[in-house]
C-alpha positions in Angstrom: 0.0 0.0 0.0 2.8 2.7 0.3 2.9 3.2 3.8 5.3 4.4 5.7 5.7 2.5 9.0 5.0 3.9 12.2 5.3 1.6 14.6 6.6 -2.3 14.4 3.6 -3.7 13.9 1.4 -1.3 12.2 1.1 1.4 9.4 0.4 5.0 9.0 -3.3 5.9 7.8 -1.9 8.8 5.5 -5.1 9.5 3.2 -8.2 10.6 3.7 -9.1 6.8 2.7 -7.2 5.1 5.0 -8.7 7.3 8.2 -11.7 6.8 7.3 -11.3 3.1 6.7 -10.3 3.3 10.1 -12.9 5.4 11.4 -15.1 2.6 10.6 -13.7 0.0 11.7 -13.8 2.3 15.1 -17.5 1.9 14.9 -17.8 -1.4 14.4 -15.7 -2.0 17.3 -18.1 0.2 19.6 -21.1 -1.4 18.0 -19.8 -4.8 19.6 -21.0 -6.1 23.0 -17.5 -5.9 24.2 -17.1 -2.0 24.2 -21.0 -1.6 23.3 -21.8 -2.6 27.1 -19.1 0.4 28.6 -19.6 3.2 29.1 -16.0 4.5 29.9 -13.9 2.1 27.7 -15.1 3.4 23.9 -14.1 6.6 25.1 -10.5 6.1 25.7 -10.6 3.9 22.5 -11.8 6.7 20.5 -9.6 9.5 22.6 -6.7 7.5 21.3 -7.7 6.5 18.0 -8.5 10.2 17.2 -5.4 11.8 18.5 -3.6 8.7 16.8 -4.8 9.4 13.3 -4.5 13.5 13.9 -0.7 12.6 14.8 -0.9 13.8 18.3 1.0 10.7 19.6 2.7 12.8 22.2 -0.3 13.6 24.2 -0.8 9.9 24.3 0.8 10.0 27.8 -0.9 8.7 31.3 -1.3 11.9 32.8 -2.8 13.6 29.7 -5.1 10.5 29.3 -6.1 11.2 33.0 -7.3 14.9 32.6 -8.3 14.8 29.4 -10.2 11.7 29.6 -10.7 11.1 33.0 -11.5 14.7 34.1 -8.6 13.9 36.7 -6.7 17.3 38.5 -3.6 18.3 36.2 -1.5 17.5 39.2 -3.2 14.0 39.9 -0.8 11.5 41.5 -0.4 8.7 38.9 1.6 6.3 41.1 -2.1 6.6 43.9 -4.5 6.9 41.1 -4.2 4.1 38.5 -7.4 5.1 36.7 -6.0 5.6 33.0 -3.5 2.0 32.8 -6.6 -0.2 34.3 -8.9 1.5 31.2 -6.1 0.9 28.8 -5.1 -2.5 30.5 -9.3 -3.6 29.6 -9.2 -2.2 26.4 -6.3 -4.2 25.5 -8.1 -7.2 26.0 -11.1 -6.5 24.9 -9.6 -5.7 21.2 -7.6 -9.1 21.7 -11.2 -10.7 22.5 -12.8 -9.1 19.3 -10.1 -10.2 17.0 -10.2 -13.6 18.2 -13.7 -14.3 16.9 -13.9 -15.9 13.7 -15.9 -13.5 12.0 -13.5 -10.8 12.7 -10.3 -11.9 11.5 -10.0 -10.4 8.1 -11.1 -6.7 9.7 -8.4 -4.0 9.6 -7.1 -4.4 13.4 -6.9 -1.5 15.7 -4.4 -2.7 18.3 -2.7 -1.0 21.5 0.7 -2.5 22.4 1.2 -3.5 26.3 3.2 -0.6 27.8 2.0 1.6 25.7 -1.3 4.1 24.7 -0.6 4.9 21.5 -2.8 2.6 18.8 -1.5 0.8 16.2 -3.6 0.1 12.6 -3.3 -3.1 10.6 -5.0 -3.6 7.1 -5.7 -7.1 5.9 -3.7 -8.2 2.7 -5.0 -8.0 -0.8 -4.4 -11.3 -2.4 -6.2 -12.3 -5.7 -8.7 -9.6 -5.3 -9.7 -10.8 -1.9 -8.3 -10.2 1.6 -6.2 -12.4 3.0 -5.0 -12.4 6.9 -1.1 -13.7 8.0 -2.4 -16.5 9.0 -4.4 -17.4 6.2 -1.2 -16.9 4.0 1.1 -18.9 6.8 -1.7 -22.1 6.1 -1.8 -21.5 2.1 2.1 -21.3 1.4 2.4 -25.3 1.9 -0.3 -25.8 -0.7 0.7 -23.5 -3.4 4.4 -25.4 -3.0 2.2 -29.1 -3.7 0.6 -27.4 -6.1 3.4 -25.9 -8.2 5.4 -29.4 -7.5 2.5 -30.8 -9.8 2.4 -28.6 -12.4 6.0 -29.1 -12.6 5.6 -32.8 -13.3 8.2 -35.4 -14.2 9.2 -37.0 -16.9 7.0 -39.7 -18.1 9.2 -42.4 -18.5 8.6 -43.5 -14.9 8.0 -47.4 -13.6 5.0 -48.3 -12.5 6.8 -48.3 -9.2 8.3 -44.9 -9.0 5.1 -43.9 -10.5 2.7 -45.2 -7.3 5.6 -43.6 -5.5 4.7 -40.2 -6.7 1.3 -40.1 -6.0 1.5 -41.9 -2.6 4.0 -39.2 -2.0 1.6 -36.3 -3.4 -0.9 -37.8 -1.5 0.4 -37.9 1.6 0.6 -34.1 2.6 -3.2 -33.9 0.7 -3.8 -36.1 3.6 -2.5 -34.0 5.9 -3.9 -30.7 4.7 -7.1 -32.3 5.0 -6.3 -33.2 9.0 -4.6 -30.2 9.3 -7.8 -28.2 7.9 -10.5 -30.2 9.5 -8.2 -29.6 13.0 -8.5 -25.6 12.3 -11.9 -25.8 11.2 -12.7 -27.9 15.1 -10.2 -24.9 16.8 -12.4 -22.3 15.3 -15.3 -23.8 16.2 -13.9 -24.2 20.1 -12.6 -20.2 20.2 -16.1 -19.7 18.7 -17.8 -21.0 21.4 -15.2 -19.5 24.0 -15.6 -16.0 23.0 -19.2 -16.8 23.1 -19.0 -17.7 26.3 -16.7 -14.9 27.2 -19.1 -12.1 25.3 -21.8 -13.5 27.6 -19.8 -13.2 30.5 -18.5 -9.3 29.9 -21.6 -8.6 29.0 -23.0 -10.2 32.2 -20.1 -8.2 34.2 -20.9 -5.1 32.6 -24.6 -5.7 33.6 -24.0 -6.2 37.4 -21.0 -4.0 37.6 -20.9 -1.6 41.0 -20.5 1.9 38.4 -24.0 0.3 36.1 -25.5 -0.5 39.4 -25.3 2.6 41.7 -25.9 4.9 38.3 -28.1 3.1 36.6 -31.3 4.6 37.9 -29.8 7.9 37.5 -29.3 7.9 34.1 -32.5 5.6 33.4 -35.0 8.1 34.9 -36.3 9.9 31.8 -36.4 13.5 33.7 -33.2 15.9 33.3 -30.9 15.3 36.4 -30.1 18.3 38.4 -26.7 18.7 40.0 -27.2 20.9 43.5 -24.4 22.6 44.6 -24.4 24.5 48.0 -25.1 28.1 47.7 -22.2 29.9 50.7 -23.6 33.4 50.5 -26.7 32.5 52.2 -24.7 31.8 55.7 -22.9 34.6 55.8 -26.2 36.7 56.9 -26.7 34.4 60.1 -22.9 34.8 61.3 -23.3 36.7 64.2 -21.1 38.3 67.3 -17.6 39.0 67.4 -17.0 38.2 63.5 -19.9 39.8 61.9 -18.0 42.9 61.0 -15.1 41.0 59.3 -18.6 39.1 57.5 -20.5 42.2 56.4 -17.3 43.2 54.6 -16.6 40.1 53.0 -20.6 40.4 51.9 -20.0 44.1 50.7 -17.2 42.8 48.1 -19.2 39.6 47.0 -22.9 41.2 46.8 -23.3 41.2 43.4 -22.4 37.1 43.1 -22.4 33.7 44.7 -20.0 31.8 46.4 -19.5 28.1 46.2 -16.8 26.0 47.8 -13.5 25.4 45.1 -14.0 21.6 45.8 -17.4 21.2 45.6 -17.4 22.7 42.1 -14.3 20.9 41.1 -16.4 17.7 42.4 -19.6 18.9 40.4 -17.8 19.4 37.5 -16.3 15.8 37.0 -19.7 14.4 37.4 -21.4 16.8 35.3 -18.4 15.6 32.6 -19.7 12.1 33.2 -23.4 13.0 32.5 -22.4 14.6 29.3 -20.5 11.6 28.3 -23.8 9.3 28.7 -26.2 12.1 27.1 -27.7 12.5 30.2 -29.9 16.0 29.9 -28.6 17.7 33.2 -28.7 21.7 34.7 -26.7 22.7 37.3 -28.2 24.7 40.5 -27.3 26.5 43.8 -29.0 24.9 46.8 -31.1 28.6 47.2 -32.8 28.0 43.8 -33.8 24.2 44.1 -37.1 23.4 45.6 -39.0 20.3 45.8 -41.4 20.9 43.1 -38.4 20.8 40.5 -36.8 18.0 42.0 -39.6 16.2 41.8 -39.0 16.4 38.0 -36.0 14.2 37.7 -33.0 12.5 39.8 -31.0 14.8 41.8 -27.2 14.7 42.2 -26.3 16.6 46.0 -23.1 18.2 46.1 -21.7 19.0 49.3 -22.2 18.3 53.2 -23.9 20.3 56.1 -23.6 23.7 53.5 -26.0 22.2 51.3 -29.2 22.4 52.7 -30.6 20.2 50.2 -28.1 17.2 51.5 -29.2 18.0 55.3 -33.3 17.7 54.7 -32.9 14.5 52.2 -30.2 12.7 54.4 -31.6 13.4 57.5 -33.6 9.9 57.7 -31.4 7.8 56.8 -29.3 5.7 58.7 -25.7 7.3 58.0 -26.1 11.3 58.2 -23.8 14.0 58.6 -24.3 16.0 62.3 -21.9 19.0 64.1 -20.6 17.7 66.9 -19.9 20.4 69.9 -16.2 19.7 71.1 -15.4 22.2 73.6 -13.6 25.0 71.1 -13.3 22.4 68.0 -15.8 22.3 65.0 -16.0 18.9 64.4 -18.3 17.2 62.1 -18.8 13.5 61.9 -20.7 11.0 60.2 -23.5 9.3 62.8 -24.8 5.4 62.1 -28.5 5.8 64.0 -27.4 1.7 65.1 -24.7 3.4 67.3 -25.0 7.0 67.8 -23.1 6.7 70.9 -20.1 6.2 68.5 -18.6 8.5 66.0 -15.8 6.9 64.5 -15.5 9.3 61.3 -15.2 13.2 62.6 -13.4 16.0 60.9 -12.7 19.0 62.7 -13.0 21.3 60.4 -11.9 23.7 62.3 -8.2 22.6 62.1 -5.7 23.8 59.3 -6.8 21.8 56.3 -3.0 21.2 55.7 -3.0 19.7 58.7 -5.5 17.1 58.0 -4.9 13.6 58.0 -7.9 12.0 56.7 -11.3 13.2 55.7 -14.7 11.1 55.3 -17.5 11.1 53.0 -21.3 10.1 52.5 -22.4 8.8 49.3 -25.8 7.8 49.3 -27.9 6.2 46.0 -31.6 6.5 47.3 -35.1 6.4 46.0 -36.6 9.1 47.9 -40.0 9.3 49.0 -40.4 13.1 49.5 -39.5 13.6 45.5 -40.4 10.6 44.2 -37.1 10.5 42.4 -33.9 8.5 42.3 -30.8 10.7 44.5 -27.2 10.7 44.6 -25.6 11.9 47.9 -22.0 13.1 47.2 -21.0 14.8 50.5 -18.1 15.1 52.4 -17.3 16.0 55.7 -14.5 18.6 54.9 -13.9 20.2 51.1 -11.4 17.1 50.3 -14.1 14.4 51.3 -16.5 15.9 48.6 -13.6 15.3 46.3 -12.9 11.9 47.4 -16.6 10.8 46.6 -16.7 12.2 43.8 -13.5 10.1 42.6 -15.4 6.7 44.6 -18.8 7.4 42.0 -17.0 8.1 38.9 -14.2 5.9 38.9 -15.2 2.1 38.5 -11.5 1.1 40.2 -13.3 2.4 43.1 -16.8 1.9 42.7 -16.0 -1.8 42.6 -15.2 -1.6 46.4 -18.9 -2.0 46.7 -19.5 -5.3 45.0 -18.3 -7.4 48.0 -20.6 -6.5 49.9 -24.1 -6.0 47.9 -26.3 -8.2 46.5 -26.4 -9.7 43.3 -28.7 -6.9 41.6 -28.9 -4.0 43.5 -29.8 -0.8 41.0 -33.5 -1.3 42.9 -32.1 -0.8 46.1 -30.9 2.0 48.1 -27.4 2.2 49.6 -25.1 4.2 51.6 -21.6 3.7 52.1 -18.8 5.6 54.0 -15.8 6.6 52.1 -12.5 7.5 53.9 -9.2 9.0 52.2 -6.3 10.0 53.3 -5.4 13.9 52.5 -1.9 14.7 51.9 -0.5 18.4 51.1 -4.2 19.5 51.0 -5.3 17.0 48.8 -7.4 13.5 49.0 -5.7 10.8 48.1 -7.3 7.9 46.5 -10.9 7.1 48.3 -11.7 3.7 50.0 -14.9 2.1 51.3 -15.3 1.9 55.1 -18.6 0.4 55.2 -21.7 -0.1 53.6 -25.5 -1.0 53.9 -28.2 -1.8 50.9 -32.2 -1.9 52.3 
């Protein structure tokens, strides 16, 4: 074809042709149950493919992946969060899966090497008008050698002996062609079956996988979600005593605006990313605008702790909640499990240098509430970072998974808390881990 090679294994798609041919096979790729069943796989597959074919191979690297893709910080810790070589890692073998099927071995192959997130591109071979895969050639080259041995022929003055000779001897490797293609024929048949039986099974996996389960009734509700974030101007008008002059100037300079918490809208933005990415209709709201009539309209994503009041009201009956706790001269804030109020094993005190911090905790809640008659998602933590953190623990499937231990079988019905701890280091959560759970 002309190509210039690339890589080892693969070829450059130079012409408008050749992208497009590969374009295509893209979206036969995506149309399969492998990738068809994801919702964050084709995504990276067609983030790579893209910058591949535009020749942007140097932003093929794991960080870039990460914030481009992933919606990760640009100063994410790669070593903690693992997010972009477990998607790649997947996608690797579900492109080996695809090509392994029968029906798909004489496709152009999209391939991404291990070690690597740049894509490869394959074409098929043109032999005698058709395509022809390696391996078909690697099986055919034997024959054509018998064959052109025959047309070669020997001299007919031969014995009757040397003769029988001959065609026992031509016989011979017909006879093991044939074994040789009926043996093929039974291993297709087998990998068949297997990647059958291995669709079935991704495609059960994807089905009952903790990220399809906890969102699923998010995204299936046919209202628009609305994302609630918590709406700070609103307390500064009932701070009172000693530090209200130091507040009525603060409220001079911001009067004609809002303010919302840096990590709350860092959190709400990575999940309002997400929602676009599954053509989810969405609007996003201050806490002082909601009201129950429109969130009676669709699900509900709550940003935020004890600032958004929306998180307070709808958490308030269930069994893990966020309550102040009065320390002496600490503001501490702890998560409360009605089983054992007596014990509050996750507290913050907020009022302590944030770079001081060594952990924070979080809520995140999937319920079906009965006041709105909707599906809600709780994303609260008890400090800035531990919003953060659960955001990362509902958008990342790495963490997500945590859950699956420990809930039943199908449990996108079902509501569910869970309390998510992290580690905060230099200001920032670390990667977020499941403390405990419950599903009712």
């Amino acid at each position: 074809m002309g190509d210039e090679n690339r890589h080892p294994d693969g070829w450059i798609p130079a012409s408008a042709t050749d992208r497009d041919a590969v374009r295509a096979q893209l979206e036969r790729l995506l149309k399969n149950r492998l990738f068809s069943n994801s919702r964050r796989y084709p995504v990276f597959l067609c983030f790579v493919v893209e910058q591949a074919l535009a020749g942007n191979e140097s932003l093929l690297k794991e960080r870039n992946l990460g914030v481009m893709v992933f919606h990760r910080a640009p100063d994410y810790d790669t070593s903690q969060d693992t997010v972009v070589r477990l998607a790649a890692s997947e996608v690797r073998k579900r492109l080996a899966l695809y090509y392994q099927q029968p029906e798909h071995a004489r496709e152009l192959r999209i391939n991404l090497q291990p070690r690597s997130y740049v894509p490869t591109f394959r074409h098929a071979e043109v032999q005698n008008g058709g395509l022809q895969t390696i391996a078909d050639k690697e099986v055919s080259a034997p024959a054509a050698e018998m064959n052109g041995a025959r047309q070669a022929g020997e001299p007919k003055q031969h014995s009757a002996s040397a003769k029988g000779s001959r065609i026992a001897a031509l016989l011979r490797p017909q006879a093991f062609f044939r074994h040789l293609a009926i043996g093929l024929l039974g291993t297709a048949v087998v990998a068949a079956m297997a990647g059958g039986v291995l669709i079935w099974r991704h495609a059960e996996e994807a089905r009952y996988s903790a990220e399809h389960q906890l969102w699923a009734p998010i995204l299936g509700d046919r209202g628009r979600a609305r994302l609630v974030i918590a709406n700070l101007s609103q307390h500064l008008g009932s701070i009172t005593g000693p530090d209200r002059s130091q507040v009525a100037a603060l409220d001079q300079l911001l009067r004609t605006g809002e303010i919302v918490n840096y990590q709350d809208m860092l959190a709400e933005s990575g999940l309002a990313a997400f929602l676009a990415e599954q053509h989810k209709p969405f609007v996003m709201e201050l806490s002082t605008e909601a009201s129950y009539p429109e969130l009676q309209r669709g699900p509900s994503v709550l940003v935020g702790g004890l600032s958004n009041e929306w998180t307070v009201r709808l958490m308030a009956p269930l069994r893990y909640h966020i309550v102040p706790l009065g320390r002496g001269d600490k503001d501490v804030i702890a998560i409360e499990d009605r089983k054992h109020p007596e014990m509050h094993l996750w507290s913050v005190d907020i009022g302590r240098s944030s770079g001081r911090a060594a952990e924070d905790f979080a809520l995140v809640a999937r319920v079906f509430d009965q006041t709105t008659g909707r599906p809600l998602l709780i994303v609260a933590g008890l400090g800035a970072n531990g919003t953060t953190a659960a955001a990362k623990f509902v958008l990342d499937p790495a963490y997500t998974a945590e859950l699956t231990p420990h809930a039943p079988h199908d449990w996108q019905h079902l509501n569910m808390e869970a309390v998510i701890r992290a580690q905060i280091l230099d200001n920032h959560p670390g990667p977020p881990h499941l403390v405990t759970c419950t599903f009712w």
